[in-house]
C-alpha positions as CSV (number, residue, x, y, z in Angstrom):
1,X,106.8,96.7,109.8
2,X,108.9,99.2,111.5
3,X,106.2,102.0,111.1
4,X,103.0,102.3,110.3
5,X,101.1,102.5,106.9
6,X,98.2,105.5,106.5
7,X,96.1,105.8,103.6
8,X,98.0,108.1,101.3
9,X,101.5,107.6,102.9
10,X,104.1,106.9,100.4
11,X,107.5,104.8,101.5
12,X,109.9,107.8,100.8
13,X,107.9,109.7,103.1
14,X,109.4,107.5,106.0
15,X,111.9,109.6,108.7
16,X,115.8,109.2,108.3
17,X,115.2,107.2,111.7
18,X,113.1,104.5,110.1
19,X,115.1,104.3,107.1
20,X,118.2,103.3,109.2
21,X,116.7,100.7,111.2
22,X,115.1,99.4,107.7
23,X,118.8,99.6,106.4
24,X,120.1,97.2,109.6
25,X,116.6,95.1,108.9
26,X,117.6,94.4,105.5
27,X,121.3,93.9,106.8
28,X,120.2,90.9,109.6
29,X,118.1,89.2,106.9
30,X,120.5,89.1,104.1
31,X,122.8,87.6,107.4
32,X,119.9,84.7,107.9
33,X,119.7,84.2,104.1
34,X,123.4,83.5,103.6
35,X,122.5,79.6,102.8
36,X,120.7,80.8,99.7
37,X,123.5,82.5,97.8
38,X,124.4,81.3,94.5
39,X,127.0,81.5,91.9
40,X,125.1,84.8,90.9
41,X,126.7,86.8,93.9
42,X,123.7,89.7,93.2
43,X,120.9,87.5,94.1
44,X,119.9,84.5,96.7
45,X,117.8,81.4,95.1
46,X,114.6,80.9,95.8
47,X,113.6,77.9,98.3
48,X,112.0,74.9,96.0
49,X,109.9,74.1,98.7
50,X,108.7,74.7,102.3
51,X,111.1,72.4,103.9
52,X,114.3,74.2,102.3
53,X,112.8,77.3,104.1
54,X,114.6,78.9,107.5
55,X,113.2,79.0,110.4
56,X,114.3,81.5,112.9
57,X,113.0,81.7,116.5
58,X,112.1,85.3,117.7
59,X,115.3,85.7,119.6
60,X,117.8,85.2,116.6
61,X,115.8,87.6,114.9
62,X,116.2,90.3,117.6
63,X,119.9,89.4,118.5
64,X,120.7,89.5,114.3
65,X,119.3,93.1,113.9
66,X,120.4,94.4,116.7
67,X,123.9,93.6,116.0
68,X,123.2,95.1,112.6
69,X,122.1,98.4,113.7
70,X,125.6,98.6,115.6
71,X,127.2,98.1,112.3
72,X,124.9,100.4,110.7
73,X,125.5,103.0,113.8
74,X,129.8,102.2,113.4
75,X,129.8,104.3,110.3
76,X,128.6,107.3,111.7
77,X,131.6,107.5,114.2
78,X,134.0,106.1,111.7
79,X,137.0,109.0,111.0
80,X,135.6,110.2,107.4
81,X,136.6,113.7,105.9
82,X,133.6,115.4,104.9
83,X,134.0,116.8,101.5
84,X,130.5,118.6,100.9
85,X,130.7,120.3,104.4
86,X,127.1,121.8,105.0
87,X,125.8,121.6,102.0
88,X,122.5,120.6,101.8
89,X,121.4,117.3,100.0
90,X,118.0,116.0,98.4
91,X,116.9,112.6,97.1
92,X,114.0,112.1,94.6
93,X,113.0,108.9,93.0
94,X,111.9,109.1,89.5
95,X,112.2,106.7,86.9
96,X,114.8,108.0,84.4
97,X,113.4,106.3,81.3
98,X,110.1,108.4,81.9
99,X,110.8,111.7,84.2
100,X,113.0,114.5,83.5
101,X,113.8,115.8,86.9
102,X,112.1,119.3,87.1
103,X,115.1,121.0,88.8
104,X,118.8,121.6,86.6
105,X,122.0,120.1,88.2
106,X,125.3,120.8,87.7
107,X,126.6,117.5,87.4
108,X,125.1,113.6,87.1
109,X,127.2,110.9,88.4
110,X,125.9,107.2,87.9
111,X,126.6,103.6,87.3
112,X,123.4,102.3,85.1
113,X,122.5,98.5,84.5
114,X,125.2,96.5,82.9
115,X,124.1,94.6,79.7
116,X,124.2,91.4,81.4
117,X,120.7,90.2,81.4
118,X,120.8,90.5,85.4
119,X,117.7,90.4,87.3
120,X,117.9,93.5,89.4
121,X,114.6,92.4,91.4
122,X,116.0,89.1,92.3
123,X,118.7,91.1,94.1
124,X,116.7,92.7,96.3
125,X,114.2,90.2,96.4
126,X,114.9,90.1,100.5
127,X,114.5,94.0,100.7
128,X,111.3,94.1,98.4
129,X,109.9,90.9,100.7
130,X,110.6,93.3,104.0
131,X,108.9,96.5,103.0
132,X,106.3,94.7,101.0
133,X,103.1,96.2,102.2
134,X,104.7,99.7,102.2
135,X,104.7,99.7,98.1
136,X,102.2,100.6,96.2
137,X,104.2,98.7,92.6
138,X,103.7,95.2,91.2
139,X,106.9,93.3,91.6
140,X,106.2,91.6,88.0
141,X,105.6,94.9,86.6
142,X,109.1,96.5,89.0
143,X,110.7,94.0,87.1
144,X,109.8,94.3,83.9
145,X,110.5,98.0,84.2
146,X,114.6,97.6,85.1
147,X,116.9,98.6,82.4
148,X,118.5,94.9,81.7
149,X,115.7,93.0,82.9
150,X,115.4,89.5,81.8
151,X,111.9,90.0,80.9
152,X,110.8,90.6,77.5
153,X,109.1,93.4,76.8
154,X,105.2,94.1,75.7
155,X,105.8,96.4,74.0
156,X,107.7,96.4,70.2
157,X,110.7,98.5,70.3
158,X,112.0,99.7,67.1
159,X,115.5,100.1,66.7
160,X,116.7,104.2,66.6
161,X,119.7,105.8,64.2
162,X,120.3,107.5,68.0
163,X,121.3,104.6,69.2
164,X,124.8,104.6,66.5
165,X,126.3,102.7,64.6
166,X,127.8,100.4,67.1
167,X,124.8,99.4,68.4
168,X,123.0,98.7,65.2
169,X,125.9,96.7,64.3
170,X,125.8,94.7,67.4
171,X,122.3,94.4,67.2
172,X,122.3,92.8,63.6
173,X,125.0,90.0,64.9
174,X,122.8,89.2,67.7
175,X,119.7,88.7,65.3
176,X,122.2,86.8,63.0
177,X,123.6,84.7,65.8
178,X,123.2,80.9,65.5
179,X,122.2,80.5,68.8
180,X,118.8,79.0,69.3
181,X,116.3,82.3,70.4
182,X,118.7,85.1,69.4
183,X,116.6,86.5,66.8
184,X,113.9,86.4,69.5
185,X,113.8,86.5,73.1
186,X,117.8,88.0,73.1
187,X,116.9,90.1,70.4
188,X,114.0,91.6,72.1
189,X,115.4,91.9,75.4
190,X,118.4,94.0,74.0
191,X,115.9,95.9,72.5
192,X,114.8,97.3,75.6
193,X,117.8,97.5,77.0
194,X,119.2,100.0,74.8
195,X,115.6,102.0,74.2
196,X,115.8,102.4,78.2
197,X,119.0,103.4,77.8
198,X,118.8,105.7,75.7
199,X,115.5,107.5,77.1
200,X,117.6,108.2,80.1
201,X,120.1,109.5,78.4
202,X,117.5,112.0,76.8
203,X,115.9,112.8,80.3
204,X,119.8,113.1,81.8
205,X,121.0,115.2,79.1
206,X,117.2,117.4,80.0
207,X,118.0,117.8,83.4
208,X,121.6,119.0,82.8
209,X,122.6,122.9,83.0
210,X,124.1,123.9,80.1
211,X,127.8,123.3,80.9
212,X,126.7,120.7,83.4
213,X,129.3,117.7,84.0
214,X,127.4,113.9,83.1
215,X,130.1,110.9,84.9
216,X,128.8,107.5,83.9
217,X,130.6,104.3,84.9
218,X,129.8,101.6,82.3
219,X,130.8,97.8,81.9
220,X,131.2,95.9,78.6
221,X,130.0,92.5,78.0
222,X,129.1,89.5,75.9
223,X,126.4,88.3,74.0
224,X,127.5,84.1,73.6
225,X,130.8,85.5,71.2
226,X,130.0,88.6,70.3
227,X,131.6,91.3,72.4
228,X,128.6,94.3,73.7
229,X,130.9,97.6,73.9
230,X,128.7,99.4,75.8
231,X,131.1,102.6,76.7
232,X,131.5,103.2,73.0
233,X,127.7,102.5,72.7
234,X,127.0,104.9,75.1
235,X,129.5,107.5,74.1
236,X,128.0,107.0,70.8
237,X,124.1,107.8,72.1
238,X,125.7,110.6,74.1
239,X,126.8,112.4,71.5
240,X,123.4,112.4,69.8
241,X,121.7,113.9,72.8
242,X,124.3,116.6,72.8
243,X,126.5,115.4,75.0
244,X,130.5,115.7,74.3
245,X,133.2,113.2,75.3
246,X,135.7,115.4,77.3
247,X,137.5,111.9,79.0
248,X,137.5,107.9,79.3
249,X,139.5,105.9,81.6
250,X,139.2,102.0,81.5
251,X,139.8,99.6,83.7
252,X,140.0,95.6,84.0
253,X,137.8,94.2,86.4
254,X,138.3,90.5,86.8
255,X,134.6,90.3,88.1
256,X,133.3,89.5,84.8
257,X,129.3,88.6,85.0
258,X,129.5,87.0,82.1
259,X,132.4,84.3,83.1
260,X,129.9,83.0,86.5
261,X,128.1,80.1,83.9
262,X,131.5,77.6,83.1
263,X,129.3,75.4,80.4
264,X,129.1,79.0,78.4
265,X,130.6,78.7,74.8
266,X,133.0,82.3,74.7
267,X,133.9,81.4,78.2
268,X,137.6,80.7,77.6
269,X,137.7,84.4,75.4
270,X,136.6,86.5,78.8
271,X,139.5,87.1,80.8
272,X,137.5,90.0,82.7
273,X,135.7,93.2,81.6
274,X,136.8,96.3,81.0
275,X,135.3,99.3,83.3
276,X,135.0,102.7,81.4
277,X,134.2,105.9,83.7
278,X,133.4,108.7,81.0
279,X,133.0,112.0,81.4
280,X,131.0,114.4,79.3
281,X,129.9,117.9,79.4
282,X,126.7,119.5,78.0
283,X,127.2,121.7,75.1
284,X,125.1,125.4,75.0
């Protein structure tokens, strides 16, 4: 550990110092990992056995992370124009789907989950092994709590006429699909998807000034054939939180998630998929 753990310490209570050097830790590892990538690009595989496991001696492990504190340390003299001048910043971690942020902003700007059944944990399963006795969560339970996790929930989720009409639509052809589980497991799983995603809409829209300015950048996707249009989903939800379209841009991204597995049936159909940024505005 790079500092030290006291009873009632929490991990975001670590200085701007230690959070660096746990940046380049996590950095130098990924570097030592690089054998373990897969197809996946968002997460490494995990080692079927001991043998398969690496074995560093003390030395690589202090030349690696030094280095990557020096790239770490680059960006600070690299020629950036500073658009926020002094103005002060804050980070506060929160779960979305449960907290409404006590404090109004003016403006939200995110990038949530895309509906591709992507294990978020197994992303950051080197960064979660590194700080692992500095949390005080249950990596089952972390999991299980990610919008898009691959877990199914406990919990039944019942489908909401918030969600719209596109959803409810989508959600029937997945129920109706042919494909062995989709009445179950994918069912369920998309389920929670869109209940978490629309919770945190609610909490957004909550901590929003009226007025306030909501930019979400959103992916579509694929469930076996049938296509997931998540912006219009979302735009959809949005409005029933109170939330009005003022713009959409899309985009083609050739880095389709959903194209990675070749023996998938709607393959040949994805060329790519289609990034929407949309902007909405909080009525009075």
């Amino acid at each position: 550990m790079l500092v030290e753990k006291r009873p009632g310490w929490a991990i975001d209570e670590i200085s701007c110092l230690a959070a660096t050097l746990y940046v380049a830790l996590f950095s130098s590892y990924r570097e030592h990992t690089r054998s373990f990538r897969g197809s996946n690009p968002t997460w490494l595989k995990a080692p079927k056995d001991l043998k398969e496991r690496i074995r560093q001696s003390r030395s690589a492990v202090e030349t690696g992370f030094l280095a990557a504190i020096d790239r770490v340390a680059s960006l600070y003299d690299a020629p950036t124009r500073n658009v926020l001048g002094a103005s002060p910043g804050e980070i506060r971690l929160a779960d979305a789907t449960r907290i409404v942020p006590s404090a109004q902003v003016d403006c939200v700007l995110t990038s949530p989950p895309s509906c591709t059944r992507i294990d978020y944990t197994a992303a950051t399963r080197i960064e979660l092994a590194v700080v692992d006795a500095l949390l005080k969560v249950d990596t089952v339970e972390l999991n299980r709590s990610m919008i898009g996790t691959t877990k199914v929930p406990t919990r039944d989720v019942e489908r909401n006429d918030a969600w719209g009409t596109t959803c409810l639509s989508f959600l029937d052809d997945v129920q109706a699909h042919k494909s062995k589980a989709s009445g179950g497991y994918y069912l369920r799983t998309h389920l929670d998807y869109f209940d978490k995603m629309h919770r945190s809409m609610v909490n957004m829209t909550g901590a929003l000034k009226d007025e306030g300015y909501a930019i979400m950048i959103l992916q579509d996707s694929y469930y076996k054939d049938v296509h997931n249009d998540v912006p219009k989903v979302i735009s959809e939800m949005a409005h029933s939180c109170g939330l009005a379209l003022e713009q959409r841009a899309d985009f083609r991204s050739p880095n389709c998630m959903s194209r990675i597995n070749p023996r998938a049936p709607s393959r040949s159909l994805r060329t790519g998929a289609v990034e929407s940024v949309l902007v909405f505005r909080k009525a009075n």
